[in-house]
N, C-alpha and C positions, 0 to 999 in steps of 0.2 A: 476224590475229596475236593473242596473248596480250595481255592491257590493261597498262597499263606498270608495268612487276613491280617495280621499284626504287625500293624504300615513297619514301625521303629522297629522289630526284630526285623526287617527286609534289608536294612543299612546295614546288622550285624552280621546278618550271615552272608550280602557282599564282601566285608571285611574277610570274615572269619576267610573264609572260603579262598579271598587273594592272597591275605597276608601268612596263616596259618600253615602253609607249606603239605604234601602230602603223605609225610611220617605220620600227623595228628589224627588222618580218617584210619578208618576201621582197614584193614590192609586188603580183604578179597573186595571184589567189583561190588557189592549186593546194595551201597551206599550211592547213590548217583541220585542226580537233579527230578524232580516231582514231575510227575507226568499230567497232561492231562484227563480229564475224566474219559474222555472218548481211548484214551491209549489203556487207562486202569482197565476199561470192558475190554478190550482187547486180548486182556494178558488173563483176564478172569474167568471167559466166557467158556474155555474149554471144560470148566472144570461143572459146569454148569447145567441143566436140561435146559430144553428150547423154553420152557413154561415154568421159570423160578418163581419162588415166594421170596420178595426181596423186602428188607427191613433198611429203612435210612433214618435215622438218629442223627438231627440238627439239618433240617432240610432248606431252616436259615431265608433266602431267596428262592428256595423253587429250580434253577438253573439244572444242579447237578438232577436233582428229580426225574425232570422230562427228560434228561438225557439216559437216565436208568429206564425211565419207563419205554421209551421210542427205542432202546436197545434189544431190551425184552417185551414186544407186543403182547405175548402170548403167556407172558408174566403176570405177577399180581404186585404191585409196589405199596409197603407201607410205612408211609412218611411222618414223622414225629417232629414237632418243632412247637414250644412251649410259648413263644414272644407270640401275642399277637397282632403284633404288624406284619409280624416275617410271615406268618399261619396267612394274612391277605394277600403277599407277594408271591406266596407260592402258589394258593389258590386261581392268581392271575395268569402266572405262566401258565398252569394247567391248561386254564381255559386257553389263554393263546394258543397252545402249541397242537389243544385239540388231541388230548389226551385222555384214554379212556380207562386207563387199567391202574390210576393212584386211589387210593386211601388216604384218606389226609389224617391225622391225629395231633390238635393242639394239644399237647403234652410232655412232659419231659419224661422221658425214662430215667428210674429209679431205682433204689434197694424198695421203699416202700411206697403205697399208693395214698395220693392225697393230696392238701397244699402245702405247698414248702415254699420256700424263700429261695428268691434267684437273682443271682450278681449280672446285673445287665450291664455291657460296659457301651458307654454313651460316646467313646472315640472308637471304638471298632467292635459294632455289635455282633459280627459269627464268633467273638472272644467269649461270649457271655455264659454264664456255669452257674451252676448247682453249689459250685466251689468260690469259698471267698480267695480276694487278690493275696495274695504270699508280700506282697509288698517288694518287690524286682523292681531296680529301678528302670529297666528295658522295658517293663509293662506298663504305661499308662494307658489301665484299662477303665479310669475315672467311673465305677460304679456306682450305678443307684441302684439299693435293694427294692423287689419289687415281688411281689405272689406269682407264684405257678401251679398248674395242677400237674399231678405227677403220676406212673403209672411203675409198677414193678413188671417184667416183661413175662412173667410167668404167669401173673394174674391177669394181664394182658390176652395174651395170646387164651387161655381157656374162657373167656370173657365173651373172647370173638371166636370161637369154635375154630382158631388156628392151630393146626397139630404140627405144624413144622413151619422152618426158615430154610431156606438156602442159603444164602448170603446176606449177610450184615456188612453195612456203609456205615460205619458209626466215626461222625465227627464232635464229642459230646462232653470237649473239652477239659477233662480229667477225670472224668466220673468212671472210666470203661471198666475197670476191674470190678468194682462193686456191686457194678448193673450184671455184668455175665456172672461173677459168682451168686447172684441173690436169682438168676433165672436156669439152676440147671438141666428143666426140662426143656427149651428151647434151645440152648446150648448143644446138646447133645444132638440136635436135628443137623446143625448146620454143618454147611460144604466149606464156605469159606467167607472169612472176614479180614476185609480192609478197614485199618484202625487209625487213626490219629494215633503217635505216639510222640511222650513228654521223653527227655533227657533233664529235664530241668524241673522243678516244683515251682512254676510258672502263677500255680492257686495253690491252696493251702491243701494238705491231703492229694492231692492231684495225683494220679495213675503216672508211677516210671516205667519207663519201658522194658527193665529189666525185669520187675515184678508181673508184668502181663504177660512178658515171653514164658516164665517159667511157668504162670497158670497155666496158658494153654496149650505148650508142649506137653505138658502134664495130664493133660482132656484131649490128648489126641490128634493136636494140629502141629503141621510143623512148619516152620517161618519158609515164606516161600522168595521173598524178597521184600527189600524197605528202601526207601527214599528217605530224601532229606540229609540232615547236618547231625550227625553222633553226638556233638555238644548240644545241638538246641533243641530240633525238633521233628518231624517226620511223619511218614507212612510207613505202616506197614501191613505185608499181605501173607496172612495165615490162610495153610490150605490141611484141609481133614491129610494127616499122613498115608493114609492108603490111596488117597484119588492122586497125590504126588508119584509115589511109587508105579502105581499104575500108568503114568505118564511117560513114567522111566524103563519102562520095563520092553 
C-alpha cells in the first residue's frame, strides 16, 4: 500500500507509539511497523500463480502499480483510480517504467455504478473518498466535493469478460466493506487481499476493522497478518484459509 499519506496522523502515531508504553498494542507480534510495497510482494507472492489477475483500488500516483505490475510480468494488473490528475500520473509511470501488462480504469469502485460525489482532500490527496470527513480534528483533510464515475465490481468485472481476481490491493479509504459485500461473485474468486484498515471513523460510514475481519473470516479468509497502530490505522493481509493451512501443513 501507499506509506501513510496523512502528514498530521504521522506526528500521532510517533507519539502514540513512544509515549503509549507496550501494554496498549495488541499483545502477539502480528501489529508491527508497515512494510514496503516491494516486502508486501514478498510476503504475498507464495500464495500466488506466476500469472495473477491483480485488482488495485486507488492507484492515486501510479508508484505502487508498476511495482505490482514489474512483480508479476506474467500477470494482468487492474488499476482503479477516480481523480483525474492521479489517472495522468499513473498513466506516466506506466509509460516510464515501460510497462505492459496494466489496465488502467478512471473509476472509483462502488456498491453501485455511475456518478457520485467524491471528497477530494486538497492537503493530502491519496486521503480522498467516496466518504464525507467525520469532522476529526487529526484530519485536516480540507475537501472540495467534486464528480466521479463509479463502477460496482461485479458489474465490472462481467462488463470486461473478467471471471476471476487473485489478489485485491485495495487502498479505497473506507469504502472496503460495501464494495466486497456489493461484489460477491468476484469475492468468491480471490486468493488474497491486502486492505487498508480503519480503527477510527476517520470519514463518516467508513469501514472499521473489526467489521471487515468478521466479513471476511466469515467468506472464507483468514487474517494472515496486519501492520500499523491498533488505535489508528493499518494494513492488513487476508489469505483464502485453505491456501494458509496448506502453507502450514
Amino acid at each position: 500500500m501507499k506509506q501513510i499519506r496523512i502528514l498530521i496522523l504521522m506526528a500521532y502515531f510517533f507519539l502514540w507509539n513512544v509515549y503509549a508504553g507496550p501494554e496498549n498494542f495488541v499483545k502477539d507480534d502480528n501489529i508491527i511497523n508497515e512494510l514496503t510495497t516491494e516486502e508486501y510482494v514478498d510476503i504475498i507472492r507464495p500464495f500466488l500463480p506466476e500469472n495473477p489477475h491483480i485488482l488495485e483500488a486507488g492507484a492515486h500516483g501510479g508508484q505502487d502499480t508498476v511495482i505490482l505490475a514489474q512483480s508479476w510480468p506474467l500477470g494482468t494488473l487492474y488499476a482503479f483510480e477516480p481523480v483525474l490528475k492521479f489517472v495522468e500520473f499513473t498513466k506516466r509511470e506506466i509509460v516510464k517504467h515501460k510497462v505492459n501488462n496494466v489496465q488502467l480504469f478512471p473509476l472509483a469502485l462502488s456498491v453501485s455504478s455511475g456518478e457520485q460525489s467524491f471528497y477530494y482532500s486538497t492537503t493530502i490527496g491519496a486521503a480522498s473518498s467516496l466518504l464525507e470527513d467525520n469532522g476529526l480534528e487529526i484530519c485536516n483533510y480540507q475537501d472540495t466535493l467534486m464528480k466521479v464515475q463509479s463502477t460496482n465490481l461485479d458489474e465490472w468485472a462481467q462488463k470486461n469478460q473478467i471471471d476471476h481476481i487473485d489478489f485485491m490491493w485495495l487502498d479505497i479509504e473506507g469504502s472496503e466493506l460495501p464494495v466486497l459485500r456489493s461484489a460477491p461473485n468476484v469475492l468468491k474468486t480471490v486468493k488474497v487481499i491486502l486492505t487498508e484498515v480503519n480503527f477510527l471513523e476517520f470519514r463518516k460510514n467508513s469501514t472499521q476493522y473489526q467489521d471487515l475481519y468478521e466479513f471476511l473470516t466469515t467468506n472464507g479468509f483468514t487474517l494472515y497478518r496486519i501492520w500499523g497502530n491498533p488505535k489508528w490505522q493499518g494494513n492488513a493481509l487476508f489469505v483464502r484459509s485453505e491456501l494458509v493451512n496448506a502453507t502450514r501443513d
